[in-house]
PAGU-991179 format. One record per residue (C-alpha): residue in three letters; x, y, z. Coordinates in steps of 0.25 Angstrom, whole numbers, padded with zeros to 4 digits, always signed. Example, Ala and Ser with C-alpha at 12.3 -4.5 7.8 and 13.67 -1.06 7.14 Angstrom:
<sites>
ala+0049-0018+0031/ser+0055-0004+0029/
</sites>
This chain:
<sites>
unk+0000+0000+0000/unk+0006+0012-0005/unk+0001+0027-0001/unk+0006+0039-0008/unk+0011+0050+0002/unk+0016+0061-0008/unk+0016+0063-0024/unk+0020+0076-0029/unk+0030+0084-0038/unk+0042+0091-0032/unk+0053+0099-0038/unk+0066+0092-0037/unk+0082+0096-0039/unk+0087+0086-0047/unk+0101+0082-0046/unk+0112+0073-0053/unk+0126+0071-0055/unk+0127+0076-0069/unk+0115+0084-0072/unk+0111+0099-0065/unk+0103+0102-0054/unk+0089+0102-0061/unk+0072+0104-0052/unk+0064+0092-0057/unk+0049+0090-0053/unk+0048+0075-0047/unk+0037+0068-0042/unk+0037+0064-0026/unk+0029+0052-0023/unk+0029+0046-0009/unk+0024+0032-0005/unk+0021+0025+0006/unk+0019+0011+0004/unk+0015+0000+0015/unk+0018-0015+0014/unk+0012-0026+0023/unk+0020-0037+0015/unk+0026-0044+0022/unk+0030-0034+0031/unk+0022-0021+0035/unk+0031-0010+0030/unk+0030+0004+0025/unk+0039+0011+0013/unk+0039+0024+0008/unk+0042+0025-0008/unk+0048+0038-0012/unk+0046+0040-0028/unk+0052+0050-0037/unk+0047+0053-0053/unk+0046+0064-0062/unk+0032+0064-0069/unk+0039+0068-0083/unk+0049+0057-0082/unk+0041+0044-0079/unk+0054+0035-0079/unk+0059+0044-0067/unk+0057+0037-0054/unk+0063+0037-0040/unk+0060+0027-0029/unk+0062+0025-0015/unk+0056+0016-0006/unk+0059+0019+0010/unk+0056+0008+0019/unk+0056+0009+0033/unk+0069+0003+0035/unk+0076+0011+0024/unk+0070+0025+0033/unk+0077+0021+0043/unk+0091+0022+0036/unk+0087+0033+0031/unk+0083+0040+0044/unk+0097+0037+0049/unk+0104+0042+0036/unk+0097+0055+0034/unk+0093+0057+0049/unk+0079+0060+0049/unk+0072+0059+0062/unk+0058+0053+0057/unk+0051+0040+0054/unk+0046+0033+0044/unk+0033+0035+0046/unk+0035+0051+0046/unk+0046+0051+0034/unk+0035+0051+0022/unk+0028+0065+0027/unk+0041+0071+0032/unk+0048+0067+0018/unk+0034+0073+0012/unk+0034+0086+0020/unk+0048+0088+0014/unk+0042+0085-0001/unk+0031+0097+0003/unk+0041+0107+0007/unk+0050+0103-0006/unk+0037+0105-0015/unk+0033+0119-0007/unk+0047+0125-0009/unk+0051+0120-0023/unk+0044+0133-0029/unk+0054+0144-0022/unk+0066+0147-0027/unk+0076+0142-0015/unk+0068+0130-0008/unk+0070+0125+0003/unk+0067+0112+0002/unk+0072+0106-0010/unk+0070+0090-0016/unk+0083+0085-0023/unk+0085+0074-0032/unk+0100+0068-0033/unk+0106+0056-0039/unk+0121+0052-0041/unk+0120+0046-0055/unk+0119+0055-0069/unk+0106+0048-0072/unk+0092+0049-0061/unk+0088+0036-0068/unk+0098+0029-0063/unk+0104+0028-0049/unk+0098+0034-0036/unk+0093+0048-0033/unk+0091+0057-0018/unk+0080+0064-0016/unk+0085+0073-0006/unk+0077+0085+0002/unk+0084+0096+0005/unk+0083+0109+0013/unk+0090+0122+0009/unk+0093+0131+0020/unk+0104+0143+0021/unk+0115+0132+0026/unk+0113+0120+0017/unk+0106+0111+0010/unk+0099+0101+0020/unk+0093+0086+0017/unk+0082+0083+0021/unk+0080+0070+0014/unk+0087+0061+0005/unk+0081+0049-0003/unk+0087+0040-0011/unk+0078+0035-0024/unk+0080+0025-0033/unk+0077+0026-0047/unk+0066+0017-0052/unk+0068+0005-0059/unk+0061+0000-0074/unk+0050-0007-0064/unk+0050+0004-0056/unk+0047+0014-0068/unk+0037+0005-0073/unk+0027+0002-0061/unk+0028+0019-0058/unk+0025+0019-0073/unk+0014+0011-0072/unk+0009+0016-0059/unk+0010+0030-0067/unk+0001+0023-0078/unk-0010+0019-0069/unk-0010+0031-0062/unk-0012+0038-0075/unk-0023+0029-0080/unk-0031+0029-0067/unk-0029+0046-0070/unk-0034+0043-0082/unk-0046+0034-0079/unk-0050+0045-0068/unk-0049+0057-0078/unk-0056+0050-0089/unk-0068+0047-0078/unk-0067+0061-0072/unk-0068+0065-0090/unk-0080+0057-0092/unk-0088+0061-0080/unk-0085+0076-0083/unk-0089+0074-0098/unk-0103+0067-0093/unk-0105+0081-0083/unk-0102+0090-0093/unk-0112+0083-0103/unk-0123+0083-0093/unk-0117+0098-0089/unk-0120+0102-0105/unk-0133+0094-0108/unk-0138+0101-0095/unk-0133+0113-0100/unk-0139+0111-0114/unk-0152+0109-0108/unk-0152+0121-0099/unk-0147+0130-0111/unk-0161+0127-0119/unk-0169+0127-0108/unk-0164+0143-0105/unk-0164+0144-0120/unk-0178+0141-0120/unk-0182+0149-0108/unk-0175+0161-0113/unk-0183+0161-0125/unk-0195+0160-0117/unk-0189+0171-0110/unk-0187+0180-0122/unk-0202+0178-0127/unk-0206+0180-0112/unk-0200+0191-0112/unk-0203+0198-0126/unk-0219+0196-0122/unk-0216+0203-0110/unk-0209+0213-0116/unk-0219+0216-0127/unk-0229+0216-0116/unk-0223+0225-0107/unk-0219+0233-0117/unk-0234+0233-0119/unk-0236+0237-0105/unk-0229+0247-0105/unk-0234+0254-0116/unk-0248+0253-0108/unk-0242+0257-0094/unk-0235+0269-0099/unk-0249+0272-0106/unk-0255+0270-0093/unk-0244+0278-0085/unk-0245+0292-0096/unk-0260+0291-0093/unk-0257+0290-0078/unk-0246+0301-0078/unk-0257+0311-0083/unk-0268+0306-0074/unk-0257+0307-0063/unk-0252+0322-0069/unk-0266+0327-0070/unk-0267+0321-0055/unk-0254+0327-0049/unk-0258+0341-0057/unk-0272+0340-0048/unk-0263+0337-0035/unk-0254+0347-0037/unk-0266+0359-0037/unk-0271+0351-0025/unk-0259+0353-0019/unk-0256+0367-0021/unk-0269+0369-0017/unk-0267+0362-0003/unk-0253+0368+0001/unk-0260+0383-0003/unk-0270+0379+0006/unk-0259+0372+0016/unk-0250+0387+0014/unk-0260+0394+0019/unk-0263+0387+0030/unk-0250+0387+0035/unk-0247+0402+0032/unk-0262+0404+0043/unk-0255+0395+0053/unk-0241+0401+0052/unk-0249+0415+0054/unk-0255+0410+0065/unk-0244+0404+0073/unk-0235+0417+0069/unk-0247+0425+0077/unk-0246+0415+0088/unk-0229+0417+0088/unk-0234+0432+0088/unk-0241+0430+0101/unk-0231+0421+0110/unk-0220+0431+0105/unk-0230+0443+0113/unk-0231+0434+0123/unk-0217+0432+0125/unk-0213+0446+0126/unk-0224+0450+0136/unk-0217+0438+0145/unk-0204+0446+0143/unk-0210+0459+0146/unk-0215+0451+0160/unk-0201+0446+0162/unk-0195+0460+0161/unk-0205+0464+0170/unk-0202+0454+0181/unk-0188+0458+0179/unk-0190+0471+0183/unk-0197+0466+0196/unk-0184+0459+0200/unk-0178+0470+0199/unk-0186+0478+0207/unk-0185+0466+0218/unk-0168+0467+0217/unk-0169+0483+0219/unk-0178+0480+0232/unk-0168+0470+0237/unk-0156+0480+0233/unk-0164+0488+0243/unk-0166+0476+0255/unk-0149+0474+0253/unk-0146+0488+0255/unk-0157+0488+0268/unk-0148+0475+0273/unk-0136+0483+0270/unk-0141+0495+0281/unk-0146+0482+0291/unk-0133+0477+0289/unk-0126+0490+0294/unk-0136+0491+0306/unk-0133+0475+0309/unk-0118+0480+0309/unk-0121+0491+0320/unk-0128+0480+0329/unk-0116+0472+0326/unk-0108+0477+0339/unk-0122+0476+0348/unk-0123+0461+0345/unk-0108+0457+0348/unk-0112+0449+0359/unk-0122+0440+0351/unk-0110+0437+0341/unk-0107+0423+0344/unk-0121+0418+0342/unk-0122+0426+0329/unk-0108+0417+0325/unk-0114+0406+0324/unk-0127+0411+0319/unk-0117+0416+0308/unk-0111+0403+0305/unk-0126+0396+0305/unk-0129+0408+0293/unk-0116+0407+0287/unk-0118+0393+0282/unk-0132+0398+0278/unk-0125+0408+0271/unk-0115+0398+0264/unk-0129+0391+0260/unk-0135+0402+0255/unk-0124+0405+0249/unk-0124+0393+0240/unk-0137+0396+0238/unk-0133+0410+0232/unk-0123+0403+0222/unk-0133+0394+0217/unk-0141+0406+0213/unk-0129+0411+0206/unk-0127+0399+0199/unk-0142+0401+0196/unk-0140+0415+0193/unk-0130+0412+0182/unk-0138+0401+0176/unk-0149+0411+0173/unk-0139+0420+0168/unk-0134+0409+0157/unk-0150+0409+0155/unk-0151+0422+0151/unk-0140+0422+0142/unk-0147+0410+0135/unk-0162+0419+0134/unk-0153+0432+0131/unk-0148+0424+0118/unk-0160+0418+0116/unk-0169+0431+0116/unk-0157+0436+0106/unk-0161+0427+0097/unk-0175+0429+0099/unk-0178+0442+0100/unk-0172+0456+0097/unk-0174+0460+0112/unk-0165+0453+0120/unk-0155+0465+0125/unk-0164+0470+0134/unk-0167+0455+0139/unk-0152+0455+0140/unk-0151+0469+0147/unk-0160+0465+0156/unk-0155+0451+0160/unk-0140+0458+0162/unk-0148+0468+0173/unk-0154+0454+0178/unk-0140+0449+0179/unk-0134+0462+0185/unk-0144+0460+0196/unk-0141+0446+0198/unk-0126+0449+0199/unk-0131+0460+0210/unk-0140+0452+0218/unk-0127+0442+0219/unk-0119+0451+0223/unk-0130+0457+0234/unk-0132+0445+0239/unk-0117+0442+0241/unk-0116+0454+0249/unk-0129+0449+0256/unk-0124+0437+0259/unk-0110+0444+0266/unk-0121+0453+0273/unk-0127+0439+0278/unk-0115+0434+0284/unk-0115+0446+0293/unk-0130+0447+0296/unk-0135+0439+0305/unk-0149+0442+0307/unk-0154+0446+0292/unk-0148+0433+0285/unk-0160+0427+0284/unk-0170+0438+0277/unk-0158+0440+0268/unk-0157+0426+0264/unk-0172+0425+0262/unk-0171+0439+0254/unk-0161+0431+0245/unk-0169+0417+0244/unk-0179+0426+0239/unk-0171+0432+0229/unk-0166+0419+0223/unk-0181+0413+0221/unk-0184+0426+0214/unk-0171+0426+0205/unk-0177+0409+0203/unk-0191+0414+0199/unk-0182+0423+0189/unk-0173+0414+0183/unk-0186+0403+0179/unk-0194+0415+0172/unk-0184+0417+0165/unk-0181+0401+0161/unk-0197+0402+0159/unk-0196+0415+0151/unk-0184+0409+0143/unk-0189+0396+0138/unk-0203+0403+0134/unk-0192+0410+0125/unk-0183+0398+0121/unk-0199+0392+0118/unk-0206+0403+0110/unk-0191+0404+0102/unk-0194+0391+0096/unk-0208+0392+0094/unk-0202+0404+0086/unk-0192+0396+0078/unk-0203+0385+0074/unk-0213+0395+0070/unk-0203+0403+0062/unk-0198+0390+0056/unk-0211+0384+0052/unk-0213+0397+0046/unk-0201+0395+0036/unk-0206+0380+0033/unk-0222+0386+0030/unk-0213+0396+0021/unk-0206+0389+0014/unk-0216+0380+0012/unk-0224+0392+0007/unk-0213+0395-0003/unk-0213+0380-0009/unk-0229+0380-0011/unk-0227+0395-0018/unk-0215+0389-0028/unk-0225+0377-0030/unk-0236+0386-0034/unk-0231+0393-0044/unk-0223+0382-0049/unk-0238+0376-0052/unk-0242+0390-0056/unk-0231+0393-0066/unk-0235+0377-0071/unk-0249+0380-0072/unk-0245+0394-0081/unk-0235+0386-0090/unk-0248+0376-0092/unk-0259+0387-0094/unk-0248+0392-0106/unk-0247+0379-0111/unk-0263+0379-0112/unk-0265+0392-0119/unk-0254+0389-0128/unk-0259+0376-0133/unk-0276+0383-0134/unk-0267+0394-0143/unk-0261+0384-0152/unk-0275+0375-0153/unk-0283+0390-0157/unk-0273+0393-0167/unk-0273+0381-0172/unk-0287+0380-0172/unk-0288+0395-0179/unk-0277+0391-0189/unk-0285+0379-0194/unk-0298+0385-0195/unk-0292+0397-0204/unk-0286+0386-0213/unk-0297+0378-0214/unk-0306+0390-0218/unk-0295+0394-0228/unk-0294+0381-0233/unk-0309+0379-0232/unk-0310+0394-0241/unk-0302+0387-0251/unk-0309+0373-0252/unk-0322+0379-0254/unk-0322+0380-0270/unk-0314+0366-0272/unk-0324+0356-0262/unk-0331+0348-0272/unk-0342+0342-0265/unk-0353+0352-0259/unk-0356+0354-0246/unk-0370+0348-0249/unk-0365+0334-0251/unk-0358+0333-0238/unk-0368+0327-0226/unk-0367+0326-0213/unk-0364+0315-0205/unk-0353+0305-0202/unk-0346+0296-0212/unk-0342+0283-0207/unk-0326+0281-0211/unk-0328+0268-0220/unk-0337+0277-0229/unk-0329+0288-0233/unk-0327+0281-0247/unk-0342+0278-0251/unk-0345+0294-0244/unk-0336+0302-0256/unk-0324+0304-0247/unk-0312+0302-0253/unk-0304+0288-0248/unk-0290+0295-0249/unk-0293+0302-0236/unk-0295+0292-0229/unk-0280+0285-0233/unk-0268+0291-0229/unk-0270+0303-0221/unk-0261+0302-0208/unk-0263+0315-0202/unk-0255+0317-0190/unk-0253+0330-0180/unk-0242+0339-0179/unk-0246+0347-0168/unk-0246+0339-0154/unk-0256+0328-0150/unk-0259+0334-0135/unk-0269+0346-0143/unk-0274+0339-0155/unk-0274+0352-0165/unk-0283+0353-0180/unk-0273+0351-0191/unk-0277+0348-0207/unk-0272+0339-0215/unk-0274+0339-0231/unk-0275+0327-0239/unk-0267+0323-0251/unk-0276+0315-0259/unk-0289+0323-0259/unk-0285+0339-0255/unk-0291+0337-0244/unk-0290+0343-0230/unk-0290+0336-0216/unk-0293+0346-0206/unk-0293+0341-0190/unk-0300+0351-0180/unk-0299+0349-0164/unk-0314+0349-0160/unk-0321+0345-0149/unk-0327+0333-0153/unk-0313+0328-0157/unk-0303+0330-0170/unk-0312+0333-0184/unk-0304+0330-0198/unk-0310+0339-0209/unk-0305+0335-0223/unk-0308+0346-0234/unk-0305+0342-0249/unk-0298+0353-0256/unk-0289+0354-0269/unk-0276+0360-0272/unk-0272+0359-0257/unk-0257+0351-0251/unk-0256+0340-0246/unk-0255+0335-0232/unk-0241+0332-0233/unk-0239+0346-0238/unk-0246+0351-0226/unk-0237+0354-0214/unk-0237+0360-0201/unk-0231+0373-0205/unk-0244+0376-0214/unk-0253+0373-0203/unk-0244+0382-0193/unk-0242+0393-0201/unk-0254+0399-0210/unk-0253+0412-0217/unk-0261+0424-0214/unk-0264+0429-0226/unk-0266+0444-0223/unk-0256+0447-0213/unk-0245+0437-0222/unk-0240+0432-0210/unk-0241+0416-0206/unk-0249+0414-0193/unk-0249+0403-0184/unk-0240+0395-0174/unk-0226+0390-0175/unk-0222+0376-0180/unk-0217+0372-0166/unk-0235+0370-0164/unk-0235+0360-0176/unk-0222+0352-0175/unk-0224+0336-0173/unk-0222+0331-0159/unk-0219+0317-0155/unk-0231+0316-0146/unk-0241+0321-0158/unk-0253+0309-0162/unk-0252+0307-0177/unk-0266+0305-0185/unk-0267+0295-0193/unk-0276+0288-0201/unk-0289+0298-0195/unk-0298+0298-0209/unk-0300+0283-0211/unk-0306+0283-0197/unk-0314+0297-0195/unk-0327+0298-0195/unk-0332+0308-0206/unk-0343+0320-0205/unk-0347+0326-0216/unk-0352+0340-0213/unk-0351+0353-0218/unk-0344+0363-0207/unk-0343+0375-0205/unk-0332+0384-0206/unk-0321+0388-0195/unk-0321+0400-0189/unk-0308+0405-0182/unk-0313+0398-0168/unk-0312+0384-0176/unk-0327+0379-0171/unk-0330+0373-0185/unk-0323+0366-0197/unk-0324+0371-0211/unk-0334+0369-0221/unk-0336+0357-0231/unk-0328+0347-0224/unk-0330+0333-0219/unk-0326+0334-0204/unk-0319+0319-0196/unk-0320+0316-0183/unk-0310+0307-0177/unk-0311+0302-0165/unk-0303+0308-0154/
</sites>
């Protein structure tokens, strides 16, 4: 039983005893063969062969005995068992370094004689470092005998056919997919051909049919637009109408709450007038306790006279002094407190000063007055400093004093909150003030936007009304123009009319008569009348006849359009007839041509030809009267056609 361990192509130097150093690839194969007969033993068979020369061939069987002698030669410090994947590791490190330019690891190949063929060869592994050249390994192999040759050869063989069997298999199984790959192929390919041509028929029907549908929606959709203009035009007058209305509401309600500003601002003044007021009592009430401090000042001066009667009760007053001292140091506090809350209320009034700057134009004398307020302030501080150095030596009077004074503070309190009342009422009416005046701007401009839309509609409603008059302008010129030519004309034909007017009766011809009736087939056969002037005010034009002189004259009436045909001689024919001639007839007496320019007869793209109107009139022979300049009736001795509108 043999098992294969490594089989792969290294690079090898080659080297001999005549010829150069040359790099060889040679095929490594390692074997690991196990025998049981008759004795259970294990040999590794190391084979060397070039796969473009199949006659070389390297052998060497290694037995266990023989790695034992070798082990002590080469002094290797392994087993038997372990030799095979350490030699492999080494063959692994040979194949990863063979592609540099200085390996490490290098495989050599040497033999003694001039010929590999012939005598022994070492296979030697060596490692290259700075100092020398060190060998790992060196095997001895033994070229292969003729029956050596022979049994790789056919090993080789058999290996190649069983290849060969394999490939041909692996052929034959691909060639069966990729049939069954095409057929399906084939079958899918006419089964999309044939849905794409259904998909192609499909899809012209439905594009012919939504073609069609289009057509009809967009039909639908112009008929909807001028329901939907007509609708919007209605809206629009609502509108206007509506914000009018809402304006004027506004402007009433803006009045109002201006009147009701106009009041709260009287208001306001007569509460600043009543805080003057109450300022001025305040000051009446400092000069009457300006008055009581001078009147402590003579009581003083008295007490001091009475000072060297009341030595003796001294030391009881002592310490009735220090009991009113710490009363003092308390009301003292007391009097800080109310300075701290003196300067508060200053910082107060500089915030309403700038305030009331802001406000109104009449805040210096605010400003005056609160400086006096503060002056007094500052004076009653230092009164009651002195007061309180004239308590530390009165001994009886300390108590009205500090009653005189706790009265004082509640007053200067009562003070300071009607003026945080009186402020905030300001702070409050400020902004009402700002709100109204910026509704005001909002209902402005708002008035401002409705004006511009209003005479944005206005000046629509003018350029509209010009239009109008206009267009009546052009249809009662026309209308004159054509009645003057048809007199003119009907002047002219009066001689040449061949039939009388007796044989003419009234009544209507059906249009599959006209040929049995005396009316000449020719006119109803080729007569495409079309309109040069645009199809949005159907217009009376004429048209003359080529065949039969005769003259086709369309009037706008109110039943619908009427097609008189006169037959005259010697007169052009329609093709002759242009717009020009109908635009521009001369005036006789004056010599100078009268009517409208071109621009009023040019073909427009959106103009409705008439064709094909006399084979399906119906005719009414009558005799009509003459027009008159208004153009109420048609001209005489012609057979009028209604068609329908």
């Amino acid at each position: 039983m043999t098992e294969l361990l490594f089989n792969k192509r290294l690079q090898v130097q080659v080297k001999n005893r005549e010829t150069d150093e040359r790099r060889s690839v040679i095929r490594i194969s390692i074997e690991l063969q196990q025998l049981s007969n008759p004795v259970h033993r294990k040999d590794l068979i190391v084979r060397l062969t070039d796969d473009t020369d199949l006659y070389f061939l390297y052998n060497l069987v290694i037995s266990e005995e023989d790695f034992q002698s070798l082990k002590v030669q080469q002094g290797l410090l392994i087993d038997f068992t372990s030799f095979p994947q350490k030699f492999i590791d080494l063959l692994e490190q040979c194949i990863s370094e063979q592609d540099r330019e200085n390996p490490r690891f290098l495989l050599q190949l040497t033999s003694a004689s001039s010929a590999f063929d012939h005598g022994p060869s070492n296979l030697n592994i060596v490692e290259t470092n700075a100092f020398k050249h060190l060998t790992h390994l060196s095997l001895k192999l033994l070229p292969g005998s003729d029956t050596d040759i022979k049994k790789y050869l056919a090993t080789c063989l058999s290996a190649v056919k069983e290849e060969k069997q394999q490939l041909e298999q692996k052929l034959r199984k691909t060639e069966e997919d990729l049939t069954r790959q095409l057929n399906y192929a084939q079958q899918t390919l006419s089964e999309k051909s044939r849905e794409l041509d259904k998909l192609r028929s499909e899809w012209t029907s439905q594009t012919t049919s939504l073609s069609s549908r289009h057509m009809q929606d967009l039909t639908a959709e112009r008929e909807n637009a001028l329901e939907i203009q007509a609708r919007l035009q209605q809206q629009n007058e609502q509108l206007r109408q509506e914000l009018e209305s809402s304006h004027h509401r506004s402007t009433q309600q803006l009045q109002t709450k201006v009147t009701e500003l106009e009041t709260a601002n009287r208001e306001l003044t007569d509460k600043k007038y009543k805080s003057d007021s109450t300022i001025r009592d305040l000051k009446a009430k400092l000069a009457s306790l300006e008055e009581e401090c001078q009147r402590s000042k003579q009581q003083v001066l008295s007490l001091r006279r009475e000072n060297s009667s009341l030595d003796t009760e001294c030391h009881e007053r002592e310490r009735l002094v220090n009991q009113l001292q710490t009363r003092v140091a308390v009301v003292e506090q007391e009097i800080k407190d109310k300075d701290q809350l003196v300067m508060r209320t200053r910082e107060v009034l500089e915030a309403t000063q700038q305030q009331k700057n802001s406000v109104e134009g009449n805040a210096e004398s605010k400003q005056i007055q609160i400086g006096k307020l503060e002056a007094t302030v500052k004076s009653l501080s230092e009164e009651l400093i002195k007061a309180n150095g004239i308590i530390k030596k009165l001994q009886g009077d300390l108590k009205a004093l500090v009653g005189k004074i706790k009265v004082k503070n509640t007053v200067t309190v009562s003070q300071e909150k009607i003026l945080q009342e009186t402020t905030e009422k300001l702070q409050r009416e400020q902004r009402e003030l700002q709100d109204a005046q910026q509704r005001l701007r909002q209902k402005e401009e708002e008035a401002t936007r409705l004006k511009e839309q209003l005479e944005a509609t206005v000046q629509k409603l003018d350029e509209s009304r010009e239009v109008l008059k206009t267009n009546e302008n052009v249809i009662t010129w026309l209308n004159k123009q054509l009645n003057e030519n048809q007199l003119s004309r009907k002047q002219e034909s009066l001689g040449m009319f061949e039939t009388p007017a007796a044989g003419l009766r009234t009544g209507s011809v059906s249009h599959n008569m006209l040929d049995s009736k005396g009316f000449p087939l020719s006119l109803g056969q080729g007569f495409p009348i079309t309109s040069t002037i645009n199809s949005k005010y159907p217009l009376p034009f004429t048209c003359v006849s080529s065949g039969t002189r005769s003259v086709l004259a369309l009037h706008n009436q109110t039943s619908g359009p009427k097609v008189q045909f006169n037959p005259m001689s010697g007169k052009p024919s329609a093709a002759e007839v242009s717009p020009s001639t109908l635009a521009q007839p001369s005036n006789k007496e004056n010599g100078e041509p009268v009517g409208l320019d071109s621009k009023y007869f040019e073909r427009r793209d959106d103009s409705i030809p008439l064709r094909g109107l006399l084979p399906s009139m119906h005719l009414n022979r009558e005799v009509p009267k003459p027009l008159n300049t208004a153009g109420a009736k048609p001209a005489p001795a012609a057979a009028s056609a209604y068609f329908p509108g």
